[in-house]
Structures are given as structure tokens and as C-alpha cells.
matplotlib code that plots the C-alpha trace (Angstrom):
import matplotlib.pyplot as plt

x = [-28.8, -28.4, -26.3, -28.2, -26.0, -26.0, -24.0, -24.0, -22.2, -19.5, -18.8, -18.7, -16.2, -13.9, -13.7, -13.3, -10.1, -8.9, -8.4, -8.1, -10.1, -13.7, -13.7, -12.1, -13.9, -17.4, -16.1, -14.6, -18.6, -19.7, -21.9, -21.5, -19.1, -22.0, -23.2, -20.2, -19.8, -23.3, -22.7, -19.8, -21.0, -24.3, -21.9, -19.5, -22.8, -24.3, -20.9, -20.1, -16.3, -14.6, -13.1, -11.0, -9.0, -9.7, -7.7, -7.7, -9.4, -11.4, -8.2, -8.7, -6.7, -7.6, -8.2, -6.9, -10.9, -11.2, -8.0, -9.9, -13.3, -11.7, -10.1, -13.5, -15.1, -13.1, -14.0, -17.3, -17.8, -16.2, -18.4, -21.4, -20.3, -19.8, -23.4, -25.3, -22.6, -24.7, -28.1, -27.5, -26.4, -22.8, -21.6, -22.8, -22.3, -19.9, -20.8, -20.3, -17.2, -13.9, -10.8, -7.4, -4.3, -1.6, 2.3, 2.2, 5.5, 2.8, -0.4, 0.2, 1.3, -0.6, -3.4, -5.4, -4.7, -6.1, -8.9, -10.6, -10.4, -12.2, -14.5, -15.5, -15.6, -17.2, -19.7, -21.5, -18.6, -17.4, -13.8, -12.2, -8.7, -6.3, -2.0, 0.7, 4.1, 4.8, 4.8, 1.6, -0.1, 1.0, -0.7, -4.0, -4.7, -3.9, -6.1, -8.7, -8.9, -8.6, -9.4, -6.1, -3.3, -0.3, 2.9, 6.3, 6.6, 10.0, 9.1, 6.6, 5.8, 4.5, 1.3, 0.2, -1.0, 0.3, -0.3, 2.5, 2.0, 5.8, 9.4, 11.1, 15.0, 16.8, 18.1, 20.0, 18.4, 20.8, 19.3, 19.8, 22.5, 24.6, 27.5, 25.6, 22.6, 23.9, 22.7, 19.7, 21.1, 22.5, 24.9, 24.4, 26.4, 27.8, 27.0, 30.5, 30.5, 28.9, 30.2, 32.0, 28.4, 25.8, 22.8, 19.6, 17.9, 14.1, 13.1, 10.8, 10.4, 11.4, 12.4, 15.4, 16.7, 16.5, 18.3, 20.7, 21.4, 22.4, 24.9, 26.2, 26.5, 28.3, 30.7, 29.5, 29.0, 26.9, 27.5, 24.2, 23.3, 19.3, 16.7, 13.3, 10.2, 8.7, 9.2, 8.7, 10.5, 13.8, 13.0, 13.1, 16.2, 17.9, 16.7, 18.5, 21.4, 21.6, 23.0, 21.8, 19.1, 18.8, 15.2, 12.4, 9.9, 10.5, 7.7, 8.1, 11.3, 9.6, 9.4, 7.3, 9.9, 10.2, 13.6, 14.1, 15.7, 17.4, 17.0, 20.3, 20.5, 22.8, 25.4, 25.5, 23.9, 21.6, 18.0, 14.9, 11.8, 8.1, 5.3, 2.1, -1.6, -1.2, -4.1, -4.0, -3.2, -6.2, -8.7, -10.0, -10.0, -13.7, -14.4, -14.0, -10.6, -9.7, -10.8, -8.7, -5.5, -6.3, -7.0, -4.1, -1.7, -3.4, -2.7, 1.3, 2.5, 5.0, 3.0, 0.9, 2.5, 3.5, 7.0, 7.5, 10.1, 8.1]
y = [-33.3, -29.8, -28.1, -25.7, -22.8, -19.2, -16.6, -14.8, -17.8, -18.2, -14.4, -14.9, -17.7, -15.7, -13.0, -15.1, -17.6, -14.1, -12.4, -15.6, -14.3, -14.4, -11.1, -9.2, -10.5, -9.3, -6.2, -5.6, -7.0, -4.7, -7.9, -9.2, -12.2, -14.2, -14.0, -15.0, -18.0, -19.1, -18.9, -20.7, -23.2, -23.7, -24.0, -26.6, -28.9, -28.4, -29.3, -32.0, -30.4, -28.8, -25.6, -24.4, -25.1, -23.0, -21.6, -18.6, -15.5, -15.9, -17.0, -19.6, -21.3, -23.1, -27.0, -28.8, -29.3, -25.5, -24.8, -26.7, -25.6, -21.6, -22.3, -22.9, -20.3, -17.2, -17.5, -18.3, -15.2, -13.1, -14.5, -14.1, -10.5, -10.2, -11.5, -8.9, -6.2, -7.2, -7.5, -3.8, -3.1, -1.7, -3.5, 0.3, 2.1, 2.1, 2.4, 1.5, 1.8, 1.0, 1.9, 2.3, 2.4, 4.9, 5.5, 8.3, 10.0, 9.8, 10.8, 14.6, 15.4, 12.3, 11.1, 14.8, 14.3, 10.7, 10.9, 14.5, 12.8, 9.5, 11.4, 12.8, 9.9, 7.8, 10.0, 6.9, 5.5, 6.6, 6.5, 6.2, 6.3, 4.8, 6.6, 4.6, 3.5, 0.5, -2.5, -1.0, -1.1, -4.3, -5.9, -3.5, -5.4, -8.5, -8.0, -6.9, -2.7, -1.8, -3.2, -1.9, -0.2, 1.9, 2.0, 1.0, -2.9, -2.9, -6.0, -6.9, -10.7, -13.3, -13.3, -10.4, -9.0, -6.0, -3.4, -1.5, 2.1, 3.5, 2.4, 4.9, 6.1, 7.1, 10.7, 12.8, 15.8, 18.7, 22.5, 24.8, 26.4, 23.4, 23.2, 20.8, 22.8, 25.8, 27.6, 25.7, 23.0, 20.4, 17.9, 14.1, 12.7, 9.1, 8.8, 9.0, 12.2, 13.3, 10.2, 12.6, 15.0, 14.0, 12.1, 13.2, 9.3, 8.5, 5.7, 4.3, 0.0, -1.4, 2.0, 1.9, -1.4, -0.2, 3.0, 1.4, -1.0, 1.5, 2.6, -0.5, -0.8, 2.6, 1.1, 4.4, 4.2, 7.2, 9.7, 9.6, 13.0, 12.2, 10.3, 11.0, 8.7, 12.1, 12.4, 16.3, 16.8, 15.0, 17.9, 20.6, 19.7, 18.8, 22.6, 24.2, 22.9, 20.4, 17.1, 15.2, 12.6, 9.6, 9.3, 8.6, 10.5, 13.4, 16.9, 20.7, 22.6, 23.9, 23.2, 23.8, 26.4, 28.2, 26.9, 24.6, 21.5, 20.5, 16.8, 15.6, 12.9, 9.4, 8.3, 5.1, 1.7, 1.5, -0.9, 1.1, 0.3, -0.5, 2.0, 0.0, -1.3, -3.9, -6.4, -10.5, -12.4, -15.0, -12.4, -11.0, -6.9, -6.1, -3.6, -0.3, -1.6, -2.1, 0.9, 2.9, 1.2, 2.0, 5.4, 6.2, 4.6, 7.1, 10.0, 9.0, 6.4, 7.5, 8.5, 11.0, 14.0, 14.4, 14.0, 10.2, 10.0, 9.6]
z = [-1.1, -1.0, 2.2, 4.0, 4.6, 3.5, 2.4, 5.3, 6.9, 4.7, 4.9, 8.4, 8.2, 5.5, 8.1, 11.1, 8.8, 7.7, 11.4, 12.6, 15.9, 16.8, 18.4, 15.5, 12.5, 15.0, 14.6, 11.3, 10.2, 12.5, 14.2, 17.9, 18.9, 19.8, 15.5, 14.8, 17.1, 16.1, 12.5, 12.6, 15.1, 12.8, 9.2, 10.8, 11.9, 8.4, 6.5, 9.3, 10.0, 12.2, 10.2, 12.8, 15.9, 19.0, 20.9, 24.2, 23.9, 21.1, 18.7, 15.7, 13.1, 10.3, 10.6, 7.4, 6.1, 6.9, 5.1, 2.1, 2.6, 2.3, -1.3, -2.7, -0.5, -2.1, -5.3, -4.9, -3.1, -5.8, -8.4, -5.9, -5.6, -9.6, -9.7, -7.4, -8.9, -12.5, -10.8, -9.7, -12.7, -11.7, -15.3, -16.7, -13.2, -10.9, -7.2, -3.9, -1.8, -2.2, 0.6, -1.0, 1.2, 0.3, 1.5, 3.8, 1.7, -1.6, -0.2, -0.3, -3.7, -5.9, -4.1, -4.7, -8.2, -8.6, -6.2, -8.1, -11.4, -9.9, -8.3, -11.5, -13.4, -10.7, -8.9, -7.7, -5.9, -2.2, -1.9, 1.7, 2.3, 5.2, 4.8, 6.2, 5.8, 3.7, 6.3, 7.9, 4.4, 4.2, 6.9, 6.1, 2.8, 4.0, 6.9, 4.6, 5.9, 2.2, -0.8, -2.4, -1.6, -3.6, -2.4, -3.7, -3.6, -1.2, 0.8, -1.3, -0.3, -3.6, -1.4, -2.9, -6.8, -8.4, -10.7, -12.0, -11.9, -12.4, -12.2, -9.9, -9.6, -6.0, -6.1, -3.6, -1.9, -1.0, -0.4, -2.4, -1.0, -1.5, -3.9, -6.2, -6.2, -6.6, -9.8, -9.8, -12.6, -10.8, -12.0, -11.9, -9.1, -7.5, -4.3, -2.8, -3.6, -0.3, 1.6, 4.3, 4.6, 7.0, 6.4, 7.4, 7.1, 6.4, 9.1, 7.9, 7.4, 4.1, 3.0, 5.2, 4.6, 0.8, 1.0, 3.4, 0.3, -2.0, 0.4, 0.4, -3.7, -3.8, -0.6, 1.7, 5.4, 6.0, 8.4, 9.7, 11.8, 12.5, 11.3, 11.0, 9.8, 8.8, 4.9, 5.0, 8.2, 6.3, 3.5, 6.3, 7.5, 4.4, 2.9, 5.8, 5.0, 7.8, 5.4, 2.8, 1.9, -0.1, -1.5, -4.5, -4.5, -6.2, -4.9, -5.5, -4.2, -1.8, 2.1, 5.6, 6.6, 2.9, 2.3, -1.0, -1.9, -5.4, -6.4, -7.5, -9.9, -9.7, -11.8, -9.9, -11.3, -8.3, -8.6, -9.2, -7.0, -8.4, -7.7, -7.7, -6.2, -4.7, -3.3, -1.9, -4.9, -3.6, -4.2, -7.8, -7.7, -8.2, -11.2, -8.6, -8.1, -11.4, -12.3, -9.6, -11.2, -14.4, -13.7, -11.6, -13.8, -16.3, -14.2, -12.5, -15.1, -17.4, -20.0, -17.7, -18.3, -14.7, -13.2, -13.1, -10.8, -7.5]

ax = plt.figure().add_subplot(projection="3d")
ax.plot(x, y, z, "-o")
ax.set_aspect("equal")
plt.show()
């Protein structure tokens, strides 16, 4: 005998195991508390289990059944998905929406790029975008705030797919008054070589721990001046002369203040970091998301044409 429940219902109950909270799966569905409490109410008496344990304010957790019950949910909402994508004929057309999370550091000088030539390509397709650091990005796609996200994969749990955009090198940032940017040709450099220079730090999570690393490798305890979780404030200070930094992503010379900075390359054999989208590895991306990795691999990877040292 057929079960009579709907789809409506089980995109309830992937919200609600997903937030794992009554209240916050009403509102990223944009419903009220009491639709969700009903639907779930209704879909445990129709399958005869209870999918999840209750607990105060409104918090759940999976029961073992509903633990079950949500590996044969996913994917047949993806393929209910792939089926009304067909019916609407998005197998010739993209459309719809799609929300991509970027790092904050990358947002400025690649997303532009990336996002005009989609646009062009995919008129039919609204694009909305949410910046912030890596561990903040993160918890958005887990959570579900955006379909994908790119960032560099520092911290990068096996709970998650990736797409590899570009493999990126640390450099050292000095202005250009320094003595190794002097002349505007700089000269590859181990990182010792400023070990008694301040250090203007980036602060941010994951990107920290990493640089902090490579300090270690090259046996340097920095002489840390100030740190910053502003990418472009680091640049400001660094361009006046201030210290040093310890970064990836590579941008123009220029600055907020109109001084420049000179990237200086390593001689040290430090380990690169991933650029990629990334989405939960217990959801297939949906053709607007493949598309968007394909694309921006097109427009950053290293056979763009762009400077692939990010």
C-alpha cells in the first residue's frame, strides 16, 4: 500500500534534520513553526516512526529511523528536482537561482569577473551572493545558505565535495619601498630572510593556523606588530612600510591609500593550498552549480589567462 505523504513533507523534514530546529527550518522555508510541526507530526503518523528526538526550544535530533529515513530522502529529492528541472525544460535553459558563497579576501578582484560572464551566458539564472571568511562559509553550505561556495579548502572537512579551481603558492608582501622590492623586480626569497621585520598578520580562521604553519617549516617566530582580519587593511599597512605579510592571493600593486605593494616570491618548499567550490558531499550539485564551476574554473584556473596565483 502506497504511503500517503508529499513532497512538501519531506522538504519540510530535510530542513527541519538539516537545522536540526523547528523554528529555523520555518524560517529558512519561509513558512510558520506551526507548518512545520504539523508536517512533521502528520509524516511520522503516516510512516509509523518517530524521526526525531525533541528537545527545548524547538531543538531536534535525528532518531536512528530518522537517521535512515534521511539517506533515502536526499536523493530522492535530487532526482525529484532533476525531474521538474526537465519538465521545465532547464535541460536546454538554465534558470532559476543559485547562491554561491565566496572568501571575503577573493570577492573583490574574481567574483566581478566570473559573475559578468555568467550573467551573459545564463541570463535566465539569478545569481545571489553571501562573502565571508572560510569557517563562516563553511557552516553556510552546510547549513544550506548557499548552494556553493569558493574558497580555499584550509580546514576543509571529508563532509564536503570539491571542485578544483587552482593550486595556489604563499608569497611575501613588502611595499615597495622595501629592499626586496626595490626596482620593481623582486628576487625570490626564504622566509628567514625577514625573520627580524615585523609582521603585519591576516586573522582570519583557518588562514591563520596555515600561515602560522609555514612559519613553523621555515623555523621563524614572527615578530608580529598587528593583525588585522581585514585583507586590504594588511595591504595598507604593509604598502606604508609598516612590516611584512605572509599571504596567497595575489591583486594589483595598488592600495586604499595609493601606496603599492611588491609580491615576493618563496624559495622555501612550503604546501600549496586548493582554490575550489565546494558543496555537502551528500548532495548532487544541480546543473546551475555545475555550470558555475565550470565556468569559473574557465575564467581563474590556470589555463585562464589570468594571474593564477590567487
Amino acid at each position: 500500500m502506497a504511503l500517503d505523504f508529499t513532497l512538501v513533507q519531506l522538504r519540510y523534514f530535510q530542513e527541519v534534520a538539516r537545522r536540526e530546529h523547528m523554528t529555523e527550518a520555518a524560517k529558512q522555508l519561509n513558512v510558520t513553526q506551526s507548518a512545520i510541526s504539523t508536517a512533521m507530526a502528520q509524516l511520522e503518523r503516516t510512516l509509523g516512526l518517530d524521526l526525531f528526538i525533541r528537545q527545548k526550544n524547538r531543538s531536534v535530533v535525528l532518531s536512528p529511523a530518522g537517521k535512515r529515513f534521511l539517506t533515502e530522502v536526499t536523493p530522492f529529492l535530487e532526482s525529484s528536482d532533476n525531474l521538474g528541472e526537465t519538465a521545465l525544460g532547464l535541460s536546454r535553459s538554465l534558470s532559476g537561482q543559485l547562491t554561491v558563497g565566496v572568501f571575503s579576501p577573493i570577492a573583490p578582484t574574481r567574483l566581478p569577473l566570473i559573475h559578468d560572464e555568467f550573467e551573459k551566458r545564463y541570463p535566465d539564472v539569478r545569481v545571489n551572493y553571501l562573502e565571508a571568511d572560510l569557517e563562516e562559509l563553511q557552516r553556510a553550505v552546510t547549513a544550506g545558505d548557499c548552494d556553493i561556495a569558493l574558497t580555499y579548502t584550509l580546514g576543509l572537512s571529508d563532509r564536503f565535495d570539491t571542485y578544483l579551481i587552482d593550486v595556489v603558492r604563499p608569497h611575501v608582501l613588502v611595499s615597495l619601498e622595501h629592499r626586496l622590492g626595490a626596482g620593481g623586480c623582486p628576487r625570490p626569497v626564504h622566509l628567514r630572510e625577514l625573520a627580524d621585520e615585523n609582521y603585519i598578520q591576516l586573522d582570519l580562521p583557518y588562514s591563520r593556523q596555515y600561515y602560522d604553519e609555514l612559519f613553523r617549516i621555515a623555523g621563524v617566530v614572527p615578530r608580529i606588530r598587528h593583525s588585522f582580519s581585514g585583507y586590504e587593511t594588511v595591504r595598507s599597512f604593509v604598502a606604508m612600510g609598516l612590516g611584512y605579510s605572509l599571504l596567497s592571493q595575489s591583486v594589483s600593486s595598488g592600495t586604499y591609500i595609493g601606496s603599492k605593494t611588491v609580491d615576493i616570491p618563496l624559495l622555501d618548499d612550503f604546501p600549496s593550498i586548493d582554490l575550489a567550490l565546494i558543496w555537502p558531499n551528500d548532495v548532487r550539485l544541480n546543473r546551475r552549480g555545475r555550470a558555475y564551476c565550470e565556468l569559473t574554473k574557465e575564467i581563474l584556473g590556470p589555463a585562464s589567462g589570468h594571474q593564477s596565483d590567487l
